[in-house]
PDB file with one MODEL, atoms N, CA, C and O in Angstrom:
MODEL        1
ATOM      1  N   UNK A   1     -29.025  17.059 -17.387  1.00  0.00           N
ATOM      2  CA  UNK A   1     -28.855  15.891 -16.544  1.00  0.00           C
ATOM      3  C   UNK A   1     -27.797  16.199 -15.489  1.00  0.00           C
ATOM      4  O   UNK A   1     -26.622  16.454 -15.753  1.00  0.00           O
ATOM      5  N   UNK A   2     -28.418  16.142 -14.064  1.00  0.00           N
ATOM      6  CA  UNK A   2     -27.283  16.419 -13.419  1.00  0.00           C
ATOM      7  C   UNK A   2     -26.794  15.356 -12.406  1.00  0.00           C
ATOM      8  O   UNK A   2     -27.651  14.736 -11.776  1.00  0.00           O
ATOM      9  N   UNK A   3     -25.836  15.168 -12.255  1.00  0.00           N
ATOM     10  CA  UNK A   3     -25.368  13.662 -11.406  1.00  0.00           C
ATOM     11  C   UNK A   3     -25.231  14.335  -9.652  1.00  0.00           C
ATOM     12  O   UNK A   3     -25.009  15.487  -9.278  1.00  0.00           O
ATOM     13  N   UNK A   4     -25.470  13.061  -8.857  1.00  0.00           N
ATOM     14  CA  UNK A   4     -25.388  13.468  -7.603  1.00  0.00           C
ATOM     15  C   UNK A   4     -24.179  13.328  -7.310  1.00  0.00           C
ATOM     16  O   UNK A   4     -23.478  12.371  -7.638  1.00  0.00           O
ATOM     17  N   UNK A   5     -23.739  14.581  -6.462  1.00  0.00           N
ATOM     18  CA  UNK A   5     -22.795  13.920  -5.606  1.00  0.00           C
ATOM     19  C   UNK A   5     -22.096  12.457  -4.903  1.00  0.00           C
ATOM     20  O   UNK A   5     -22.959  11.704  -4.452  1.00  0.00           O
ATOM     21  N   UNK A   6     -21.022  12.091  -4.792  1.00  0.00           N
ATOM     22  CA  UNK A   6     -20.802  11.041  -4.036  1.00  0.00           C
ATOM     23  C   UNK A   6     -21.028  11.486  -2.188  1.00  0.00           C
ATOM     24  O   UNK A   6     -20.493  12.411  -1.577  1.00  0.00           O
ATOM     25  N   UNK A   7     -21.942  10.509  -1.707  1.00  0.00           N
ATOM     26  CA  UNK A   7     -21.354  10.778   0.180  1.00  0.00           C
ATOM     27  C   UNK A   7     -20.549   9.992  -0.098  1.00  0.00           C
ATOM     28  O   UNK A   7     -20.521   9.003  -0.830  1.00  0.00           O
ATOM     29  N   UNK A   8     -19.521  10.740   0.862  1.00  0.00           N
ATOM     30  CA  UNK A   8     -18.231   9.735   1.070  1.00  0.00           C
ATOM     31  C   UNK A   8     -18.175   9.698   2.381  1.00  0.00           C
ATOM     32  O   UNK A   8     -17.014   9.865   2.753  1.00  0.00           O
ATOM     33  N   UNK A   9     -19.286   9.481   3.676  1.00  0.00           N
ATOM     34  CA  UNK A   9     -19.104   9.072   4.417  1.00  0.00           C
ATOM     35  C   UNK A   9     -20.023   7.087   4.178  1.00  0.00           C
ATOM     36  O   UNK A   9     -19.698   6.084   4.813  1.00  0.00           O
ATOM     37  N   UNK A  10     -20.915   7.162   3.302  1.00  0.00           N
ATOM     38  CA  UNK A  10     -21.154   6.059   3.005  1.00  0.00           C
ATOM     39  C   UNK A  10     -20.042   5.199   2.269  1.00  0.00           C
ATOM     40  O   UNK A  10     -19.577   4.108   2.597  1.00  0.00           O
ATOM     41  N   UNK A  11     -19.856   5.713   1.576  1.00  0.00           N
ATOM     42  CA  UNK A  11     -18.806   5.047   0.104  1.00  0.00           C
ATOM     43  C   UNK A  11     -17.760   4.315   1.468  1.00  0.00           C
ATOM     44  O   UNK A  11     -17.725   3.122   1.772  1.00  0.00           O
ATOM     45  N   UNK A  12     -16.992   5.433   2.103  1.00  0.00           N
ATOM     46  CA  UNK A  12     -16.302   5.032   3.180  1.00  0.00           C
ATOM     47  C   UNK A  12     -16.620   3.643   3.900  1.00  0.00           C
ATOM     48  O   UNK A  12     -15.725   2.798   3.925  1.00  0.00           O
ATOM     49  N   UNK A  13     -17.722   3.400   4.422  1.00  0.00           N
ATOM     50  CA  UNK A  13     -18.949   2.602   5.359  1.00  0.00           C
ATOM     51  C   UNK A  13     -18.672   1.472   4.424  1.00  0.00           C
ATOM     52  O   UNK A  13     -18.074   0.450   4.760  1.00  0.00           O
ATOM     53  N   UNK A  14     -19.162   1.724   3.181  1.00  0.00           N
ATOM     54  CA  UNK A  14     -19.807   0.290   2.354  1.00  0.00           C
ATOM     55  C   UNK A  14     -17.812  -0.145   2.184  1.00  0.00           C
ATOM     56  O   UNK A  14     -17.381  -1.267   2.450  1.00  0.00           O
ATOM     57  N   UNK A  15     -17.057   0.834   1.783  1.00  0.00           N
ATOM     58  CA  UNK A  15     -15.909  -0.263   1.364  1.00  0.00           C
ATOM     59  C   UNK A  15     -15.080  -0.437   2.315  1.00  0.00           C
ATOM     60  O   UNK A  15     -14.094  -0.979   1.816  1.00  0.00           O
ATOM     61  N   UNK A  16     -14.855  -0.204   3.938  1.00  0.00           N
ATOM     62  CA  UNK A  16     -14.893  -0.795   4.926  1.00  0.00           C
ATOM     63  C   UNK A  16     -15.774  -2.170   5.450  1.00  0.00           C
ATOM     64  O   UNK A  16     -15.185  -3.142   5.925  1.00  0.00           O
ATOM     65  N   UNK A  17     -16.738  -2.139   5.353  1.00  0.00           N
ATOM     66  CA  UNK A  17     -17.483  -3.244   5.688  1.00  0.00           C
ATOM     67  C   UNK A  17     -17.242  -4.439   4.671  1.00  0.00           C
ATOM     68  O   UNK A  17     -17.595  -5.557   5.047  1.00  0.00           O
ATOM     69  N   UNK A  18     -16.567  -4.272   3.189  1.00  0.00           N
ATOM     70  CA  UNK A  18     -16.812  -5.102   2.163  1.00  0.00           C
ATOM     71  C   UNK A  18     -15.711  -5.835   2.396  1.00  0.00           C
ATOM     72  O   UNK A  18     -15.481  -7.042   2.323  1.00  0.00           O
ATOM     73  N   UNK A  19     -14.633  -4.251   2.888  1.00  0.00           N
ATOM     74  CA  UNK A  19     -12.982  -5.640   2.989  1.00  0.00           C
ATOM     75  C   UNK A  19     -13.015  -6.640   4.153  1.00  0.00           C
ATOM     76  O   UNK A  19     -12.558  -7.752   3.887  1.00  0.00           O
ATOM     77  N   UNK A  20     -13.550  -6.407   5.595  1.00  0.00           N
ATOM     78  CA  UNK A  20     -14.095  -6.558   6.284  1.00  0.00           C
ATOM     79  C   UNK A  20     -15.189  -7.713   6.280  1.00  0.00           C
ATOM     80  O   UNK A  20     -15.196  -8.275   7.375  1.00  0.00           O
ATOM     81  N   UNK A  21     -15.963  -8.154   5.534  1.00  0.00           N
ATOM     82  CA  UNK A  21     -16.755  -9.135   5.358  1.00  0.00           C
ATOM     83  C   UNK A  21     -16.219  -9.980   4.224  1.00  0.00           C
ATOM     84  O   UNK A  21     -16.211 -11.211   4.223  1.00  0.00           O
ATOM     85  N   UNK A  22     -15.770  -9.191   3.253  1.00  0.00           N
ATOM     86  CA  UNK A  22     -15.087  -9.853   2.499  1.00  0.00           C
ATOM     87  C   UNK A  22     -14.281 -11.225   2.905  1.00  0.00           C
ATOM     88  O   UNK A  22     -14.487 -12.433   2.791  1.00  0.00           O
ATOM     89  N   UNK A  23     -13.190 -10.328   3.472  1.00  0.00           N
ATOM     90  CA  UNK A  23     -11.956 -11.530   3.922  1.00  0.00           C
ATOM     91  C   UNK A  23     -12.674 -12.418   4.429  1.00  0.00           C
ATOM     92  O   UNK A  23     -12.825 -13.437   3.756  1.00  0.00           O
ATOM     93  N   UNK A  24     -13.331 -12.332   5.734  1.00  0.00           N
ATOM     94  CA  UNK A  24     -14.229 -13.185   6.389  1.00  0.00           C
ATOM     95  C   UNK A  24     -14.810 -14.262   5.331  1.00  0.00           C
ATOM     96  O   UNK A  24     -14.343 -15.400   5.386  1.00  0.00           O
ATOM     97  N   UNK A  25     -15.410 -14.082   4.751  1.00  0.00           N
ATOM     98  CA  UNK A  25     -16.162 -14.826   3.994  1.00  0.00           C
ATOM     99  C   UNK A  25     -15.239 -15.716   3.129  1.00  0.00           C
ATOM    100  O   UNK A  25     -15.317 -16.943   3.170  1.00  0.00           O
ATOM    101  N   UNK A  26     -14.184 -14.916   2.185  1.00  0.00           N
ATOM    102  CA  UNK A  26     -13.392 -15.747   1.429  1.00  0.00           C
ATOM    103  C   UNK A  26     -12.406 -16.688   1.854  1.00  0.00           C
ATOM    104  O   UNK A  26     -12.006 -17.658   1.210  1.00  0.00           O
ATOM    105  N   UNK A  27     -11.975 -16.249   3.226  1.00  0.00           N
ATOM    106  CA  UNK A  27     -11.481 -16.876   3.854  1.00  0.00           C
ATOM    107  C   UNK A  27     -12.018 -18.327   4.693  1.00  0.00           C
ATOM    108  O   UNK A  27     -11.337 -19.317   4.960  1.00  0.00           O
ATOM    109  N   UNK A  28     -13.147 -18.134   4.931  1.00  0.00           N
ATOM    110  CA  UNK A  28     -14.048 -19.475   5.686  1.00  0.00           C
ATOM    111  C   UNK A  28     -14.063 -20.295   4.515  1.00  0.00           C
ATOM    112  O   UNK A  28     -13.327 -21.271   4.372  1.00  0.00           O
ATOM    113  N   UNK A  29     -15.235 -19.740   3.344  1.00  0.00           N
ATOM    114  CA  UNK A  29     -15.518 -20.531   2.618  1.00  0.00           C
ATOM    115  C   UNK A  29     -13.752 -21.523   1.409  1.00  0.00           C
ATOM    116  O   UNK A  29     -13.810 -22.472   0.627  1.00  0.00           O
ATOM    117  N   UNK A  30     -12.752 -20.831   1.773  1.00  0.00           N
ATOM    118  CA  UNK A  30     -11.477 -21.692   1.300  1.00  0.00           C
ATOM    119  C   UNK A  30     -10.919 -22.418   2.064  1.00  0.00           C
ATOM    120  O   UNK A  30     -10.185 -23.383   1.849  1.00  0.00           O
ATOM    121  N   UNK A  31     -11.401 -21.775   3.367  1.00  0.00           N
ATOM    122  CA  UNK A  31     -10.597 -22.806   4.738  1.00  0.00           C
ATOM    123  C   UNK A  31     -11.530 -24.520   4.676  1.00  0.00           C
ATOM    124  O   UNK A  31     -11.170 -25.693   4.775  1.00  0.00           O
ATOM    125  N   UNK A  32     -12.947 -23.758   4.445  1.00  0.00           N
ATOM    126  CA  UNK A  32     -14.000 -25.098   4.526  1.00  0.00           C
ATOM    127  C   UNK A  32     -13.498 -25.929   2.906  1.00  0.00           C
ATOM    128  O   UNK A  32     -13.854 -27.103   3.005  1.00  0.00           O
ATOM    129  N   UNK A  33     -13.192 -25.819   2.286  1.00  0.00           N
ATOM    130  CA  UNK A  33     -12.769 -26.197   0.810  1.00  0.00           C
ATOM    131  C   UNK A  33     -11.748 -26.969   1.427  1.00  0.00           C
ATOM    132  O   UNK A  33     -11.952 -28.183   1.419  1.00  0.00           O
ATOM    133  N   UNK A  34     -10.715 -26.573   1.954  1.00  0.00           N
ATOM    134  CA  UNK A  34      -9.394 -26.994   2.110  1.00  0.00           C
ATOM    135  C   UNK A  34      -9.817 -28.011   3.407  1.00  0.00           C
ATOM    136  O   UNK A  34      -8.997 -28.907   3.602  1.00  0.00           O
ATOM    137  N   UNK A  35     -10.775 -27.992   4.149  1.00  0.00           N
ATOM    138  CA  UNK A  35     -10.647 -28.902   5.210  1.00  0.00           C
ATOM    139  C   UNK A  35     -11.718 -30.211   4.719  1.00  0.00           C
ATOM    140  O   UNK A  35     -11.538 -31.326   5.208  1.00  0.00           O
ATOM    141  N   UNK A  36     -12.707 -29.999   3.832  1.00  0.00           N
ATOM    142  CA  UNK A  36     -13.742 -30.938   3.263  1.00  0.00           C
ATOM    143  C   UNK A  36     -12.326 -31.726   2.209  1.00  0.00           C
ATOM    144  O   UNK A  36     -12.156 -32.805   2.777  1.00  0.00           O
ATOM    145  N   UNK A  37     -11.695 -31.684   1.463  1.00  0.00           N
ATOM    146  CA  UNK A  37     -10.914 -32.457   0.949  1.00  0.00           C
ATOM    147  C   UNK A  37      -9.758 -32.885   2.143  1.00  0.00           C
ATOM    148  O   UNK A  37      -9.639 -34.110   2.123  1.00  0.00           O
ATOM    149  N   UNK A  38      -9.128 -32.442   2.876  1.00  0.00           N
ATOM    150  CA  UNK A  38      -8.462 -32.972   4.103  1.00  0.00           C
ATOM    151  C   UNK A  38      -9.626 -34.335   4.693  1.00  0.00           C
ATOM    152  O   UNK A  38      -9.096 -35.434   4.853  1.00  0.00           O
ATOM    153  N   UNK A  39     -10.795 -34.241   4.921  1.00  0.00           N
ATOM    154  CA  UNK A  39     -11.269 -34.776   5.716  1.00  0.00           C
ATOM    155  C   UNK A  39     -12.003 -35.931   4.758  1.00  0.00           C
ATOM    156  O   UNK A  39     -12.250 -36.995   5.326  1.00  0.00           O
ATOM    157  N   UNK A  40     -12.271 -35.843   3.738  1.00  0.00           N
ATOM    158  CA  UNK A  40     -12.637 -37.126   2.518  1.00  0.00           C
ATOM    159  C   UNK A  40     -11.566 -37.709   1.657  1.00  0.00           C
ATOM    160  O   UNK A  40     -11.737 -38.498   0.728  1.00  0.00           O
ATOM    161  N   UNK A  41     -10.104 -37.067   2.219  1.00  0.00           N
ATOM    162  CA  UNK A  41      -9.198 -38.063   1.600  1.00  0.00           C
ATOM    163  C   UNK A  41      -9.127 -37.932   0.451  1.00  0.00           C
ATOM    164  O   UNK A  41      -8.996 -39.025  -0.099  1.00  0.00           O
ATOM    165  N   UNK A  42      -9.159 -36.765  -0.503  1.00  0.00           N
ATOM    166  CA  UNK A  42      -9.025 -36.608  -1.582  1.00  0.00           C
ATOM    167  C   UNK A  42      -7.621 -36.086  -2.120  1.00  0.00           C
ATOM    168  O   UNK A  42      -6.797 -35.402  -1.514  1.00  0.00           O
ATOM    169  N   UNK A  43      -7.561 -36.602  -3.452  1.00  0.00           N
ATOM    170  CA  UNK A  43      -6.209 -36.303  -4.208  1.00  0.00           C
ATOM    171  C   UNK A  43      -6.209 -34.533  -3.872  1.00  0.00           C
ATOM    172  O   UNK A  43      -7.115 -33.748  -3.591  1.00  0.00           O
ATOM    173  N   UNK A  44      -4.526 -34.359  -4.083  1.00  0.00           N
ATOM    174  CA  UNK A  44      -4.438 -32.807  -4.001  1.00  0.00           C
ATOM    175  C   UNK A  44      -4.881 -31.940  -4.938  1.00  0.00           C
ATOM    176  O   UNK A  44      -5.047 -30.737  -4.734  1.00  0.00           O
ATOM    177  N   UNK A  45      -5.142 -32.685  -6.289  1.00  0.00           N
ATOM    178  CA  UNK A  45      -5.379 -32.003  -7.269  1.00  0.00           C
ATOM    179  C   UNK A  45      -7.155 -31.807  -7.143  1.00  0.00           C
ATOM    180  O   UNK A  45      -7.538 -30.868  -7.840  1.00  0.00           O
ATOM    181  N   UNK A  46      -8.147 -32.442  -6.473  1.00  0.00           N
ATOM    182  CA  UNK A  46      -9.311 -31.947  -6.496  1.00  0.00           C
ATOM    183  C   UNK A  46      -9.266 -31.335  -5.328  1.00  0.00           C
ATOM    184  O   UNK A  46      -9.982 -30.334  -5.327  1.00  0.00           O
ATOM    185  N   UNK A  47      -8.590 -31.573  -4.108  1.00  0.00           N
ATOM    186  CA  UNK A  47      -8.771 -30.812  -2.967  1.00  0.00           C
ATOM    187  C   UNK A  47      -8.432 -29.319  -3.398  1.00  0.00           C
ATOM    188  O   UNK A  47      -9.124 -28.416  -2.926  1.00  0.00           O
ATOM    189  N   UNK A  48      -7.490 -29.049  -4.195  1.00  0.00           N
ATOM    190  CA  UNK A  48      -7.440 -28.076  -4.421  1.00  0.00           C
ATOM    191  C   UNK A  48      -8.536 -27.024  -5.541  1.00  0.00           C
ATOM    192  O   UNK A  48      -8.608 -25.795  -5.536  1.00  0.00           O
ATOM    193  N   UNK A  49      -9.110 -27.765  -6.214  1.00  0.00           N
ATOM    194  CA  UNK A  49     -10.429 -27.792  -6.709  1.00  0.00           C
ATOM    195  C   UNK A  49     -11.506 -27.167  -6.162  1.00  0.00           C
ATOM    196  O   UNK A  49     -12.148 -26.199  -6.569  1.00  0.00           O
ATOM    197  N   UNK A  50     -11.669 -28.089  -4.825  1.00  0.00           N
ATOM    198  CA  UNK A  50     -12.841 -27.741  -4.233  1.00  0.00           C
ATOM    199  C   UNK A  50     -12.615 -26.615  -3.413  1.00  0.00           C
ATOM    200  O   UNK A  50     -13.542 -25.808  -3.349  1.00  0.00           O
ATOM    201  N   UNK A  51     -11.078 -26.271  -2.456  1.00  0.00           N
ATOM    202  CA  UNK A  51     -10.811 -25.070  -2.701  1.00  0.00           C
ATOM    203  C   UNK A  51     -10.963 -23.596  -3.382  1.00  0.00           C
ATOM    204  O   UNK A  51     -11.141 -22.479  -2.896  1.00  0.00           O
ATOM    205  N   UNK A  52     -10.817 -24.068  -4.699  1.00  0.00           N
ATOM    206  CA  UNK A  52     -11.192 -22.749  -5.495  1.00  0.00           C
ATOM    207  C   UNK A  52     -12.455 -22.537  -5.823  1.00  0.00           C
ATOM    208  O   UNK A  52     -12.875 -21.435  -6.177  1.00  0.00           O
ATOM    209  N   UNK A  53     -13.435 -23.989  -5.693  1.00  0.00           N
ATOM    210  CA  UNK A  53     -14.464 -23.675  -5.819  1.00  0.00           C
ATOM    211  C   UNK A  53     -15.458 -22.954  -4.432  1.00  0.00           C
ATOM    212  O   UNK A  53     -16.621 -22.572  -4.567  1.00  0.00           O
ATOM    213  N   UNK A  54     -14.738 -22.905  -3.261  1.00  0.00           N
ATOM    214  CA  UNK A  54     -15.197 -22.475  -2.038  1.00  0.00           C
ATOM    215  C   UNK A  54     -14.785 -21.113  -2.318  1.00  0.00           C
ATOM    216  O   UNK A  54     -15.683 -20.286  -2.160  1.00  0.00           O
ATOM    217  N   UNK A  55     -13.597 -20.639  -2.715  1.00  0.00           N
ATOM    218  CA  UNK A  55     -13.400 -18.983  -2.882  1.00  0.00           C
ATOM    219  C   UNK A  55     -13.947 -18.437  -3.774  1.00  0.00           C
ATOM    220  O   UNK A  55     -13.793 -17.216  -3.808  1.00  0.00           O
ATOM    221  N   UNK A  56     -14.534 -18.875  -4.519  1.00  0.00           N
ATOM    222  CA  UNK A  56     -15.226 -18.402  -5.728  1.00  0.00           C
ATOM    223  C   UNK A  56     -16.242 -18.411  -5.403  1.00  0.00           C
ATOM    224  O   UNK A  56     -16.896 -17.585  -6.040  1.00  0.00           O
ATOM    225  N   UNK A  57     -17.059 -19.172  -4.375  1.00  0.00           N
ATOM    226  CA  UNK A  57     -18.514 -19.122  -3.663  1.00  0.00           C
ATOM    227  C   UNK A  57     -18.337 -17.960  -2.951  1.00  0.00           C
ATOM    228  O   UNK A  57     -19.124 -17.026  -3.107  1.00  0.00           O
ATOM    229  N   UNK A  58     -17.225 -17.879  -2.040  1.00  0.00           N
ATOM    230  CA  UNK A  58     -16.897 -16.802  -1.303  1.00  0.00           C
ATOM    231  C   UNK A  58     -17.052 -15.198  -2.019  1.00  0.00           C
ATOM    232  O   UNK A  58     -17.866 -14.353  -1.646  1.00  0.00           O
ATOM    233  N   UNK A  59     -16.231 -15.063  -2.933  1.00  0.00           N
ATOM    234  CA  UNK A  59     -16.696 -13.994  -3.761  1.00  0.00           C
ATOM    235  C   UNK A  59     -17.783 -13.700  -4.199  1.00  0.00           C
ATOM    236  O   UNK A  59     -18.173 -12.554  -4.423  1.00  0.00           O
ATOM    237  N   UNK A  60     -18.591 -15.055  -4.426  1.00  0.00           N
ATOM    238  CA  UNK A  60     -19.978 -14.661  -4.945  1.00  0.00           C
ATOM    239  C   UNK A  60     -21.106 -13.984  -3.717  1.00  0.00           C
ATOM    240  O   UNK A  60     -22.132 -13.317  -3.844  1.00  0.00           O
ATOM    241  N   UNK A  61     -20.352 -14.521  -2.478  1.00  0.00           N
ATOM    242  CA  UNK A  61     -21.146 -13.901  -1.437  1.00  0.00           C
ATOM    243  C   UNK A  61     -20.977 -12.677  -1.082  1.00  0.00           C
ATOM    244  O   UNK A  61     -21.822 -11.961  -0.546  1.00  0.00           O
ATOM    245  N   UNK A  62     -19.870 -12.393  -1.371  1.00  0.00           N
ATOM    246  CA  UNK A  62     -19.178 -11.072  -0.960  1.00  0.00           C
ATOM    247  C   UNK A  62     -19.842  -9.955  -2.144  1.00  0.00           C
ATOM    248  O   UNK A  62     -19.825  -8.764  -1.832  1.00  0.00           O
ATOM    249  N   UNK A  63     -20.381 -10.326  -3.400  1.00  0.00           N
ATOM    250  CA  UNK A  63     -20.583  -9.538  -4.256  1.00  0.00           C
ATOM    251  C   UNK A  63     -21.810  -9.395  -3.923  1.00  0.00           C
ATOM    252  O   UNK A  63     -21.981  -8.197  -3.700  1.00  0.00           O
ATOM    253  N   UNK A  64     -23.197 -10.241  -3.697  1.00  0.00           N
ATOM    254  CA  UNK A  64     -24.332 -10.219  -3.178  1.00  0.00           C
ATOM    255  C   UNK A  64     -24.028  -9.337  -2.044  1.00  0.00           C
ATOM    256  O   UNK A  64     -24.700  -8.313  -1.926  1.00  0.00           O
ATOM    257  N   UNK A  65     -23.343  -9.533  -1.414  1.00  0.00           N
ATOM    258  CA  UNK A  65     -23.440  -8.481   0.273  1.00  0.00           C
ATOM    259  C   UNK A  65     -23.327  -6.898  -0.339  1.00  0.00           C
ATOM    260  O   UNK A  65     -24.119  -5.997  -0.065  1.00  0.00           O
ATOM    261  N   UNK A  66     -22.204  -6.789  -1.193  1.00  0.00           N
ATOM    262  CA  UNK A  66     -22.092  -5.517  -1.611  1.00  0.00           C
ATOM    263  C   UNK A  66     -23.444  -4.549  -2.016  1.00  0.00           C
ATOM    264  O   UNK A  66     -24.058  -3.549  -1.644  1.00  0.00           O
ATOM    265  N   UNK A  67     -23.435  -5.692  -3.142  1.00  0.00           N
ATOM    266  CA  UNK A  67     -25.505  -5.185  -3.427  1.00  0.00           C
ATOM    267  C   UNK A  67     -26.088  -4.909  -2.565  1.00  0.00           C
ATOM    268  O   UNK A  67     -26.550  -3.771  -2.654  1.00  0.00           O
ATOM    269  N   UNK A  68     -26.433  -5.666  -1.278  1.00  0.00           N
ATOM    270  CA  UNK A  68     -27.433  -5.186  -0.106  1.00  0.00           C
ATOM    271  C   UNK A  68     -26.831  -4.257   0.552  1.00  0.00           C
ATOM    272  O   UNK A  68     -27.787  -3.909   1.245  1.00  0.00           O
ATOM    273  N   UNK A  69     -26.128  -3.699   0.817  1.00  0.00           N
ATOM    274  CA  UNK A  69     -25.055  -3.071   1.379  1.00  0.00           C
ATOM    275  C   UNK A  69     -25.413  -1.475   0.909  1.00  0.00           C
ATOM    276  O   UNK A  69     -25.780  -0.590   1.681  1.00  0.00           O
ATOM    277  N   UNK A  70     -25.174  -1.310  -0.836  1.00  0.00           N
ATOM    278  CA  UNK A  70     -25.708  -0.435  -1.755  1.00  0.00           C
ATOM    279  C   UNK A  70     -26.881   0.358  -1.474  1.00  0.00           C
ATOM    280  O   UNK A  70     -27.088   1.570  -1.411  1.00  0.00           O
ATOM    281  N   UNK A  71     -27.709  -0.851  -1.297  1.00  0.00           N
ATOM    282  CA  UNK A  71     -29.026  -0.502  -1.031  1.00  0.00           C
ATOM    283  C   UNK A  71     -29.621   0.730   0.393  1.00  0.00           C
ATOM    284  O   UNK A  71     -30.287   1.759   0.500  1.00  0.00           O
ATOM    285  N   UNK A  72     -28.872  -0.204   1.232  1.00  0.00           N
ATOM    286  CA  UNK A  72     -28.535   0.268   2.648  1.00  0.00           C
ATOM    287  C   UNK A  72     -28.110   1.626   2.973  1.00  0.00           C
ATOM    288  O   UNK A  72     -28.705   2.530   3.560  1.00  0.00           O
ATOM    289  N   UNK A  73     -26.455   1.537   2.239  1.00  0.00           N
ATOM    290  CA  UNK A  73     -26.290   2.851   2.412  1.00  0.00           C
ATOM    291  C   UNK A  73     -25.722   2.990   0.990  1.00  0.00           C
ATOM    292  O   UNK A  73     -24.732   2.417   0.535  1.00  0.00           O
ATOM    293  N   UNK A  74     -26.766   4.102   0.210  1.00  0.00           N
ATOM    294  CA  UNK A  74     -26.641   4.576  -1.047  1.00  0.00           C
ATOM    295  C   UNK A  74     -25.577   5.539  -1.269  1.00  0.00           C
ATOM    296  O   UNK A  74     -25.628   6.579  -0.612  1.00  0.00           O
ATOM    297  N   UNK A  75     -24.426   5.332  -2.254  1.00  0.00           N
ATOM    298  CA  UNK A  75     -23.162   6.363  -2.304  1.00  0.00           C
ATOM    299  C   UNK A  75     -23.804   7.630  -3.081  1.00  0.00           C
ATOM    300  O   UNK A  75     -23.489   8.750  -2.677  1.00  0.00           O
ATOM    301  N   UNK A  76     -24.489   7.535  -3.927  1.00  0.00           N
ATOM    302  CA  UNK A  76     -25.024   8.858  -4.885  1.00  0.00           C
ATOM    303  C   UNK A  76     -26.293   9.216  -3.995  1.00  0.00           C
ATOM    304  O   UNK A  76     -27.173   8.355  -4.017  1.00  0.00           O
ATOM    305  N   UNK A  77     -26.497  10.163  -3.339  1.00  0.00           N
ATOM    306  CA  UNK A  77     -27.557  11.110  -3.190  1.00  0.00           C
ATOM    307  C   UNK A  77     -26.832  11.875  -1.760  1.00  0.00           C
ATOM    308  O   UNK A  77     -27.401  12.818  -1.209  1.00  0.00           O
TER     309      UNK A  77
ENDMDL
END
């Protein structure tokens, strides 16, 4: 059994683009958290709620992107 090499001009690509989309993403989707409780007048304790529940969406997007990303540009071959 023999394993492929890593490209590390992809590997490079995909975890550039991830921090890169990443932030983006985790960042909107907590800013939109933090401004949907600003804007419905909610206690701090769920605004902050819906907050974490926007960065945690955020991550979940960011982990889906990674996957397509993978696909795109493959680190093993």
């Amino acid at each position: 059994m023999s394993k492929k090499s890593i490209n590390w001009n992809n590997a490079i690509t995909v975890v550039s683009v991830a921090i890169l989309v990443g932030t983006e993403l985790v960042g909107l989707s907590w800013a939109a958290g933090w401004a949907l409780g600003g804007l419905l007048g909610l206690p701090p304790i769920v605004s902050l709620g819906v907050e974490i529940v926007g960065g945690l969406l955020g991550l979940l997007l960011v982990y889906y992107f990674v996957r397509a990303a993978l696909k795109v540009e493959p680190i093993r071959g």
